[in-house]
C-alpha positions in Angstrom: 57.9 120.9 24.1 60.0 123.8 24.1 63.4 121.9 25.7 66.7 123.7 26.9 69.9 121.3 26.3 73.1 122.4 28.8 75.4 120.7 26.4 74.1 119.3 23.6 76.6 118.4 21.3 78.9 115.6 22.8 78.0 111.6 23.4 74.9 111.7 26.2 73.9 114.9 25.3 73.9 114.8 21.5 72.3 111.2 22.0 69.7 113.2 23.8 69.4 116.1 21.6 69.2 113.8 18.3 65.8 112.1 20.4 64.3 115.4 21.4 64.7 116.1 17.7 63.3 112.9 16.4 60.4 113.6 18.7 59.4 117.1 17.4 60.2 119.3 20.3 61.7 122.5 19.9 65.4 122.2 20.9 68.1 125.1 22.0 71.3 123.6 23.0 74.2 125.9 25.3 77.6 125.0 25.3 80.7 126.6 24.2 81.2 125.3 20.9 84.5 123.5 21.9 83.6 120.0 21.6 81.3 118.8 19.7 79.5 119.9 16.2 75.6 121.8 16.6 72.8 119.2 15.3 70.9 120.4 12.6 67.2 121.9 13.8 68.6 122.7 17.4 69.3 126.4 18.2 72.6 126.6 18.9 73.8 129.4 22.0 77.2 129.8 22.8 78.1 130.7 26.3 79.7 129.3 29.4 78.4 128.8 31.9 81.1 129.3 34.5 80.4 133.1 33.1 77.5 134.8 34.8 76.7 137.4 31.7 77.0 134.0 29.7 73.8 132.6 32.0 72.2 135.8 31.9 72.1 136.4 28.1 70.8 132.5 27.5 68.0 133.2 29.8 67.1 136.8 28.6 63.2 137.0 27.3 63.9 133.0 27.0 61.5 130.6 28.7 61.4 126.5 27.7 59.2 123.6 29.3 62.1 121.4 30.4 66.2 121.9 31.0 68.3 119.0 30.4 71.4 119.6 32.3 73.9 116.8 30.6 77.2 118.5 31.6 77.0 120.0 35.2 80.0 118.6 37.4 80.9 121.3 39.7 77.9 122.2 42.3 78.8 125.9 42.9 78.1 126.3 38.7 75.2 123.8 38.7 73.7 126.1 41.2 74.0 129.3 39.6 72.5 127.5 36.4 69.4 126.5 38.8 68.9 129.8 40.4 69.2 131.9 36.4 66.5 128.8 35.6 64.2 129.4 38.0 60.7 130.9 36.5 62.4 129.6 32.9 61.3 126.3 33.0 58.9 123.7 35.2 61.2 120.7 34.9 65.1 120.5 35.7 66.7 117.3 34.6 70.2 116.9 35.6 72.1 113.8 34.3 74.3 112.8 37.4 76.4 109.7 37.7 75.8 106.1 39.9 79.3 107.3 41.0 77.4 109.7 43.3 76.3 106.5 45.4 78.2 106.2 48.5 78.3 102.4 48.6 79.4 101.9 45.2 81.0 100.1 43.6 81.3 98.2 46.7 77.7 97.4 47.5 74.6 96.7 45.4 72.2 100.1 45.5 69.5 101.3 44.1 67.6 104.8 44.6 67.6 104.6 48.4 71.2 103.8 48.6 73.4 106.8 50.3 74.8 109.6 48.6 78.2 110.8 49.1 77.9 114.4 51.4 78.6 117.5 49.2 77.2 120.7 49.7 75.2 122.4 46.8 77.3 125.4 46.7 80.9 123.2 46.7 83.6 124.0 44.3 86.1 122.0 42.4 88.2 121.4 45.3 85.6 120.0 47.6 85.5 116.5 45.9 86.2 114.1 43.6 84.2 113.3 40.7 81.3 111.3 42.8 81.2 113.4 45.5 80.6 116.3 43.6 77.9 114.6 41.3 75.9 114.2 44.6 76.8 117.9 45.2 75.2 119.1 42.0 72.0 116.8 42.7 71.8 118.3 45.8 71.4 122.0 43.9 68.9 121.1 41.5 66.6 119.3 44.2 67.3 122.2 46.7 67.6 125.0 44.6 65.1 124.7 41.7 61.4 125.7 42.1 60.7 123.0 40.1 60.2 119.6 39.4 63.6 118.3 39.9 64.6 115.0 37.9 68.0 113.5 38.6 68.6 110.6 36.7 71.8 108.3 37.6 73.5 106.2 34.8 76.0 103.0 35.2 78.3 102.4 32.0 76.9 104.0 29.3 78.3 102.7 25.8 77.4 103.6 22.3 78.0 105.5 19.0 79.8 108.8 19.3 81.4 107.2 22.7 84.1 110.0 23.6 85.1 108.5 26.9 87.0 105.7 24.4 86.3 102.3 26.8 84.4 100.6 24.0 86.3 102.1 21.4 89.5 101.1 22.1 88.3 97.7 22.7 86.9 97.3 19.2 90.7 99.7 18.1 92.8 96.8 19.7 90.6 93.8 18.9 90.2 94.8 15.3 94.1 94.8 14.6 93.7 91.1 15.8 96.5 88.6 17.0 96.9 88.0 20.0 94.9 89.9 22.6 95.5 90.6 26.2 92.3 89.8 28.1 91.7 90.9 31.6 89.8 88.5 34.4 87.0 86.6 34.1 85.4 85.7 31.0 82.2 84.7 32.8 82.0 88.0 35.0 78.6 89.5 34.3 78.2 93.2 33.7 75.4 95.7 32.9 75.4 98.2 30.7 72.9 101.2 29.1 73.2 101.9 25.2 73.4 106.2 25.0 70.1 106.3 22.8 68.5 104.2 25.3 69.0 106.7 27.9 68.6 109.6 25.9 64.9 108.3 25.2 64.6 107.2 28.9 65.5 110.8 30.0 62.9 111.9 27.5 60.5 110.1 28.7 60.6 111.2 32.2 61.0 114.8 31.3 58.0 114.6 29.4 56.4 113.3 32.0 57.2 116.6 34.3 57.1 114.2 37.8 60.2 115.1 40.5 62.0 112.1 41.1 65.2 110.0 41.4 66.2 107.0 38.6 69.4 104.8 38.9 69.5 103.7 34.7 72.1 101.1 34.5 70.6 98.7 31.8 69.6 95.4 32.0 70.9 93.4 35.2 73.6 90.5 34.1 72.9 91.6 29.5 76.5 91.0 29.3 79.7 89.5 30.3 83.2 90.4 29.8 83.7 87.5 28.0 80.7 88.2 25.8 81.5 91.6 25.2 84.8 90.7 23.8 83.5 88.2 21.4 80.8 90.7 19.9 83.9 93.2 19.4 85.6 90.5 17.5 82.5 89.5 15.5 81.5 93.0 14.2 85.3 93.8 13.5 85.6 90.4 11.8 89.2 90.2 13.4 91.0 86.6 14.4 91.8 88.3 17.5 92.5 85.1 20.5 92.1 86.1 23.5 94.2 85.4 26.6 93.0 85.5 29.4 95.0 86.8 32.6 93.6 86.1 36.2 93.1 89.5 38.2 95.9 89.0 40.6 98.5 88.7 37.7 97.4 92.3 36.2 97.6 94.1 40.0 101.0 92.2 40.7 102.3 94.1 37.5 100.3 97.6 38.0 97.6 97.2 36.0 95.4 100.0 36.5 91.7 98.7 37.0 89.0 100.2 34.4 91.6 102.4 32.3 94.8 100.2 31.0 91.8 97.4 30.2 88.4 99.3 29.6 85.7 98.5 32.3 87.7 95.6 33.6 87.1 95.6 37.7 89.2 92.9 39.8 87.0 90.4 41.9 87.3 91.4 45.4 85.4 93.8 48.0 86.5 97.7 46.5 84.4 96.5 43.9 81.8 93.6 44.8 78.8 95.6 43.2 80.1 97.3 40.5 77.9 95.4 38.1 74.8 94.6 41.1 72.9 98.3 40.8 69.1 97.8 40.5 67.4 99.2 37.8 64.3 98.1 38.9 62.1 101.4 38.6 63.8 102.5 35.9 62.6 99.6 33.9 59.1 99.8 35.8 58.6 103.6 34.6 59.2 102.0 31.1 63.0 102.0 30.8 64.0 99.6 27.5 67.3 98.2 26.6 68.6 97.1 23.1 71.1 94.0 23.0 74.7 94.8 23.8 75.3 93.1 20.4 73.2 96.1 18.7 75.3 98.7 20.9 78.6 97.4 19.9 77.8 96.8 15.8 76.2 100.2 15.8 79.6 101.9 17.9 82.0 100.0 15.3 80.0 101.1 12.3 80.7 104.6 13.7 83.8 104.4 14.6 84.9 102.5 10.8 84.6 106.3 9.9 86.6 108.0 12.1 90.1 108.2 11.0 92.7 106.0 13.2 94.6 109.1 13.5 91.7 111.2 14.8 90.5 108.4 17.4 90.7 109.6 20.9 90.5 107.0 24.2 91.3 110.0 26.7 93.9 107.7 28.3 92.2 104.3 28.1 93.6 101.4 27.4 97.1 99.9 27.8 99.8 100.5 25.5 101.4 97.6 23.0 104.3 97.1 24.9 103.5 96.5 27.9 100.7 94.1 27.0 103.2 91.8 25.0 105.4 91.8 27.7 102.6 90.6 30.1 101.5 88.1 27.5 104.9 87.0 27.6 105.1 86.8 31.1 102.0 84.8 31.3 103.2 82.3 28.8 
């Protein structure tokens, strides 16, 4: 297949690009050349697309079988994408967010569950960051003449991780000691390795069918605790871990999923953070490698990146202030 990559070069979409490669198809990526390095066999065009001549020289005498839209996140430029796409390609697959789910994290969901409302032509300003993911879903399914494929991740880990949540894990618990560990040990999660979703993605895209996929992994194929301990194993640390009840942390402004990396507190706001089905995902062939693999792979990655160079883009608490809550604690 002839595939069209918005993005292409950064964590999900370089995952993706590296499996439309591996497959054989015929890649061109579009992104402005800012972020991440070109892949080797994909045509590279540079371009932004918040530019309209940008748009309009990536689809002159251009046509592909597929767009893969990794990096859309305002719906006013998601639409204008659609609408210079139309006639380009037959299938439009935008990679949205389970953050675009009106009930979560509070509630289990699954497809059916409610979206936040956002109209497809609504600018920055008009939303947060869920609110406006359901706002760009809402201008591929309305706007493309197409089949429209919008595929909805949970916590996506794995090599080339730039959001920094598993990274700085494995950063802190490799410099050992003791370590500052947030909750329950017991609390199960659920988590989707990048290259699992990038072939997942593919596979639906091949497949050319309109529809909607929540892709959040395996139900309960971790927990914190476990999660932890693999970091520690692959990093061969002596890292012990101490573990602080939720109600400590928030008593001493802890912020939830930032200072500690995908650590929730129990309690309503976010009662099914780690419940979203993935049951047609896995039905329409959706498979999952163990979180062990994920984080072995992610360290061996990150072994190579200098500790200078390592960006968490604000996760992850700072030295000081964990010792002084250990101490506390004590």
């Amino acid at each position: 297949m002839r595939i069209l990559i918005i993005g292409g070069s950064v964590f999900v979409g370089r995952a993706i690009t590296e499996e439309a490669l591996r497959r054989g198809h015929e890649v061109t990526t579009f992104n402005r050349g800012r972020s991440g390095v070109d892949l080797p066999g994909a045509e590279a065009i540079r371009g932004d697309r918040e530019v309209a001549e940008d748009l309009d020289r990536l689809v002159e005498g251009h046509t592909w079988d597929a767009v893969v839209d990794v990096i859309g996140r305002v719906p006013r430029l998601v639409d204008a994408s659609v609408r210079r796409l139309n006639g380009r390609a037959s299938t439009y697959t935008y990679i949205s967010s389970i953050s675009a789910i009106s009930d979560f994290p509070a509630q289990a969901c699954d497809e059916s569950s409610p979206r936040y409302e956002c109209a497809p032509d609504a600018g920055p300003e008009d939303g947060d960051y869920g609110t406006l993911k359901a706002g760009c879903e809402r201008a591929v399914e309305e706007g493309f003449e197409g089949d429209a494929l919008i595929i909805q991740p949970g916590l996506i880990l794995g090599p080339h991780e730039d959001v920094g949540r598993l990274p700085w894990w494995l950063d802190r618990i490799s410099r050992g000691g003791r370590v500052l560990a947030p909750g329950d040990p017991d609390r199960q999660m659920q988590v989707i390795d990048v290259r699992d979703l990038a072939a997942f993605t593919l596979d639906r895209t091949e497949a050319g069918a309109a529809d909607r996929f929540l892709a959040g992994g395996v139900p309960a194929n971790t927990t914190y605790g476990g999660l932890l301990a693999e970091c520690r194993a692959v990093t061969g640390s002596d890292a012990e871990f101490v573990w602080v009840d939720d109600r400590f942390l928030l008593d001493r402004e802890v912020a939830p999923w930032t200072e500690f990396p995908v650590w929730v507190p129990a309690g309503p706001d976010f009662a099914g953070v780690w419940l979203a089905s993935s049951a047609k995902a896995l039905a329409a062939g959706l498979t999952c490698r163990p979180v062990a693999e994920t984080v072995r792979d992610t360290w061996a990655w990150l072994r190579e990146v200098p500790p200078a160079e390592r960006s968490f883009r604000g996760h992850g608490m700072n030295p000081e202030k964990e010792a002084r809550i250990l101490a506390e604690w004590a």
